[in-house]
N, C-alpha and C positions, 0 to 999 in steps of 0.2 A: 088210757089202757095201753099197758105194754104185751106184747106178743111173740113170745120165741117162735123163733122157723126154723126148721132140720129138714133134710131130705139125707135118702140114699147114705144112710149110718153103717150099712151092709154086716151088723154084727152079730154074733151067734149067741152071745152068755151076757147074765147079770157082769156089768164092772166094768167092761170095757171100752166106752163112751170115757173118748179124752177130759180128765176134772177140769181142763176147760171149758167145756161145753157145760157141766154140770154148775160150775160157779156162774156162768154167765147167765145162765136163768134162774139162778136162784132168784125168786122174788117176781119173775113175771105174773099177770094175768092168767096165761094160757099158753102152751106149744103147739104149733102143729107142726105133724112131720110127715112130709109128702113123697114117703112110700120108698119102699125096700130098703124096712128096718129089719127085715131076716128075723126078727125073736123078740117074742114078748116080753122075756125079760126088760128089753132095752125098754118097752112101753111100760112097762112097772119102774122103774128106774127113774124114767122123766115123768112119770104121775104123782111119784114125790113131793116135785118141787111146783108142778099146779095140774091142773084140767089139761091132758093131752087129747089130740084128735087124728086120727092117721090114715091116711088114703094109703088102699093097698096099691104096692105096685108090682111091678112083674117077676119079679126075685121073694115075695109074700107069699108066693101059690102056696100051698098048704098051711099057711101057720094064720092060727085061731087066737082071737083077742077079741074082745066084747067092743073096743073102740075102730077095729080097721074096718073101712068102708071105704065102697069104689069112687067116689067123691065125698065131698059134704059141702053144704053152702052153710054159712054159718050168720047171727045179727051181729056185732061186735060193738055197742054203743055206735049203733043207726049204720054201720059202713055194713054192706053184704060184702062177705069173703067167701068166696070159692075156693076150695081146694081137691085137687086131684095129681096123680103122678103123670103121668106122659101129657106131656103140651107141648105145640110147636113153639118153635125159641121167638119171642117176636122181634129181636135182632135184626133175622133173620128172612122172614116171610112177611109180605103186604100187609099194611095196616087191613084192606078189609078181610081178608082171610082171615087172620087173627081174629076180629070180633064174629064172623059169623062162626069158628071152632067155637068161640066164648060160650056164645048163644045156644051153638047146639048142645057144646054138653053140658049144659046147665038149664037146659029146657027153658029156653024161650030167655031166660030171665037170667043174663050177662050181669054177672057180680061186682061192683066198686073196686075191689081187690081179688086178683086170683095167684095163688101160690102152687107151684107146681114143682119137680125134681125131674129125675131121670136120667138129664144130660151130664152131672157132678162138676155144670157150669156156671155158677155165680152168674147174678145179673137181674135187672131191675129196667123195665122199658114200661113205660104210659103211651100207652095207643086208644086214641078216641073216649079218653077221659078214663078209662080202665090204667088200674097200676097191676103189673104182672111182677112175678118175686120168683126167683128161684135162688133157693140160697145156697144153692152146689152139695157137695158133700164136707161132712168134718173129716173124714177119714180117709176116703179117696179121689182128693180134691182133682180135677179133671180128667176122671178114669187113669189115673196115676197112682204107684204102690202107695203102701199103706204109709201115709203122714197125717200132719195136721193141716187140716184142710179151715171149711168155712162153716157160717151160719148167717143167719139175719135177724131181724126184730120189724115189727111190723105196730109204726106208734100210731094210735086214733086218739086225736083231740080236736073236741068241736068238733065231729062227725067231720075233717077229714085225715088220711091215710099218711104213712110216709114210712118206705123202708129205708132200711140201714143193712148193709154186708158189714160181716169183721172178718179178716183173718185168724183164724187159732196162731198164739205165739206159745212161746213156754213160761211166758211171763201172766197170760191171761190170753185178753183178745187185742187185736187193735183193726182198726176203722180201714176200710180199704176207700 
């Protein structure tokens, strides 16, 4: 199972999701994009190309979509994936803090994988058997003006986990 990840696309209209972003999941399983995608269009856009799921985040207040929701834990062939927008960076903060934020907001029940946005900081840390995914932004890739920024893919085989970050180039993507 392949799995595109977005976060923080910050756009306003149908079309304006870099056609990199758009060719690179051509063909995926599934997107999820964790939160402050500003406009539904962009969630009709990426529904296209398979099953999107999208944790609202704090730039969503008003806008209505039958998919945004404050998290979602999702089955994905046996791996449980968590997804919500604001998570502390685990970089950053003690491995147990980390898992007990896991825990809490996910009711008890700490996910195998959790995908999160907010910070438009790429990055990928496993703390206490948990894989945390932030795939940054495409568009305003470290709270930086509008460029090509990132994404991620999130592979499960044999029920286990593994992401991958790319950079947007103009040629496509490439592997950071």
């Amino acid at each position: 199972m392949r799995i595109g990840l977005i976060s923080d696309s910050h756009l306003t209209k149908r079309g304006l999701l870099w056609p990199q972003v758009l060719e690179a999941f051509a063909g995926v399983d599934a997107i999820l994009h964790a939160g402050d995608v500003w406009a539904p269009a962009v969630i009709d856009e990426l529904s296209e190309l398979a099953p999107v799921h999208v944790a609202r985040g704090n730039g969503d207040l008003g806008v209505e979509h039958a998919t945004l929701e404050e998290r979602c834990l999702l089955d994905c062939d046996g791996v449980a994936v968590g997804m919500l927008h604001e998570f502390p960076s685990p970089g950053r903060r003690p491995a147990d803090f980390i898992l007990e934020q896991a825990a809490k907001r996910f009711s008890g029940r700490t996910p195998d994988v959790i995908v999160y946005g907010h910070t438009h900081i790429e990055e990928i840390h496993a703390v206490g058997g948990v894989l945390f995914v932030n795939p940054g932004s495409p568009t305003l890739p470290h709270n930086k003006s509008l460029r090509l920024g990132t994404i991620g893919f999130l592979n499960i085989h044999g029920g286990a986990p593994q992401a991958e970050l790319y950079q947007l180039v103009e040629t496509g993507i490439a592997p950071l």
